[in-house]
N, C-alpha and C positions, 0 to 999 in steps of 0.2 A: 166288121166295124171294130170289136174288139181290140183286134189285132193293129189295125193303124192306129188307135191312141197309143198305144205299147211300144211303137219305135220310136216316134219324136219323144216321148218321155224316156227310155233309156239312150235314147242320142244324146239328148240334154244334159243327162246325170254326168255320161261321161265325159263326155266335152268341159263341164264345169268342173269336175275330178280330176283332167289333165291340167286344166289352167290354176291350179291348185295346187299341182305337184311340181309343175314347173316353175311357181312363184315362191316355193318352198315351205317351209313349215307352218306359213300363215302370219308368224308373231312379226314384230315393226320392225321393221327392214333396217332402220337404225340402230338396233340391238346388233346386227349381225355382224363378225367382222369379215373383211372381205377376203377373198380363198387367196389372195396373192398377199394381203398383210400375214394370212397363217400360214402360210410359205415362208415370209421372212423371219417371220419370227421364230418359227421351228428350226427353223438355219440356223438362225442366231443362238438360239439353246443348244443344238447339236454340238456348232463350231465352241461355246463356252467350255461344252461336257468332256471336250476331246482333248484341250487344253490340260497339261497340267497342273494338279492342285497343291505340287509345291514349287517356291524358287530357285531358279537355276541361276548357279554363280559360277561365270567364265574362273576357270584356272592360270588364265592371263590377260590380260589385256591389251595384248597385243595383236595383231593382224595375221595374217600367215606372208604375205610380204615386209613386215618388220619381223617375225619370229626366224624367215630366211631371205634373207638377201643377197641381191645380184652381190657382194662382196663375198659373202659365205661361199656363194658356188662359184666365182672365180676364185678363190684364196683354194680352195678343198680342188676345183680341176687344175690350177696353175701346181699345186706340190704333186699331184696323180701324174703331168704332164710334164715337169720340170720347164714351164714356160708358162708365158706371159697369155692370161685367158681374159678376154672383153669381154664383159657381161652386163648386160642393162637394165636400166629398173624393170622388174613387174607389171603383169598388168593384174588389178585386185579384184577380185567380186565378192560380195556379200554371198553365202549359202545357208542360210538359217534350215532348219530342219525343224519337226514340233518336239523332238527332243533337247535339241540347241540351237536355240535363236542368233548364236553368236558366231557360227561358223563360217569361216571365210575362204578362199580359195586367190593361189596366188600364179600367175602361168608367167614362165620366163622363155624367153624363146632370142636364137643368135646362130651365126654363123658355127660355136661351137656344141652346138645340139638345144635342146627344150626340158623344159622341167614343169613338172604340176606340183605342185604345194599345199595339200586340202588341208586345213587345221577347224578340228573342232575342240573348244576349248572348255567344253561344261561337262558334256557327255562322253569323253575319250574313252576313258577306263569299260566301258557298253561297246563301243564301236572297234577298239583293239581287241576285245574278247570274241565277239560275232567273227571278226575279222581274219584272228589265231585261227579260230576253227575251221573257217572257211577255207584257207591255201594248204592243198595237198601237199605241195611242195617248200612250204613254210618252215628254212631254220633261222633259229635266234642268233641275235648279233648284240656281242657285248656292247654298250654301249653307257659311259659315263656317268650317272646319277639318272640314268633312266628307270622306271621298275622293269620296263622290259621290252623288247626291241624284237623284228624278225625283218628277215628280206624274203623276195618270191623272187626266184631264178626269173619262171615262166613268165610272171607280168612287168617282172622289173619295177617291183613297188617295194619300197621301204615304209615299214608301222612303228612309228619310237611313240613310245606312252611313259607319260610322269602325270602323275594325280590323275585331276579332271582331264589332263588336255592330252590331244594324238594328235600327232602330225604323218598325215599319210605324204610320201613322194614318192613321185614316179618321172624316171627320165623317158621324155617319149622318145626320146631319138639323141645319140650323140653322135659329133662329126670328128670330137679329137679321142687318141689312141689312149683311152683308160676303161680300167673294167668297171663294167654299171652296178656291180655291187658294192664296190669301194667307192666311186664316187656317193653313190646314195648314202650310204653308212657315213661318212666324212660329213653329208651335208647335214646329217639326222641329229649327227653326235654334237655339231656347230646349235643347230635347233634346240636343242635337249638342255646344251649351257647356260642357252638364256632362260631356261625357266626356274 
């Protein structure tokens, strides 16, 4: 007899113990905040913290389809090619980064080959430096009021940096007879004047 009081009594306990744990600490349910607002909000702190905590000021304000233009690169392939180069506007896109918010990207493309135009305009002077180091086959190319300039054979990228701002270019493909270091450098040096 003992022994059957003894089960419903710790049946009980536990039964009341789990609906207790699963309702949670017991205090007013209204106090709590709910696990998905401390989701957003921890987001929201994180994304804050990650941000930087000083202002980033573009070194122009210009676009990387104003900084090079379809003009730039037919004027730089027409003298490489001693003939008349078609070139059409740009197509532009915003590329903001959490280093710079202001970076743009400008893609041309024609009958006489393609071109990329990345410009970031806060951050250059970080991304030309990362950038130096990173191409094994990276030599400098004088270039006009620039601080400092290189081409990569291998990727056929040109880096021209003044101040804040870098303008990376890369010809993806040409169709007319000039070398892709000279056209790149011509269009860097054109880039590099307007800043």
């Amino acid at each position: 007899m003992f022994m059957s009081v003894r089960v419903p009594v710790l049946a009980t306990i536990l039964a009341v113990g789990s609906l207790l744990a699963a309702c949670g600490s017991g205090g007013p349910a209204h106090s709590e905040e709910p696990s998905s607002a401390r989701s957003a909000s921890a987001a929201a702190s994180a994304a804050e913290s990650s941000q930087p905590s000083f202002e980033v000021t573009p070194g122009t304000e210009l676009s990387a389809c104003q900084l090079v233009t379809a003009d730039d690169i037919a004027t730089v392939l027409g003298e490489l090619t001693e003939d008349t180069v078609e070139v059409a506007d740009g197509e532009l896109s915003e590329t903001p980064t959490s280093l710079d918010p202001f970076g743009t990207t400008c893609r041309y493309s024609g009958d006489w080959g393609g071109l990329v135009v990345s410009l970031t305009p806060a951050d250059g002077a970080n991304l030309y430096d990362a950038a130096r180091g990173s191409y094994d086959d990276a030599s400098d190319v004088e270039t006009p009021g620039a601080d400092s300039a290189f081409w990569s054979e291998g990727t056929h990228r040109g880096f021209f940096w003044k101040g804040a701002v870098n303008v990376m270019l890369q010809f993806t493909h040409l169709t007319v007879d000039v070398d892709w270091g000279d056209a790149t450098t011509g269009v860097g040096a054109a880039a590099i004047g307007k800043l």
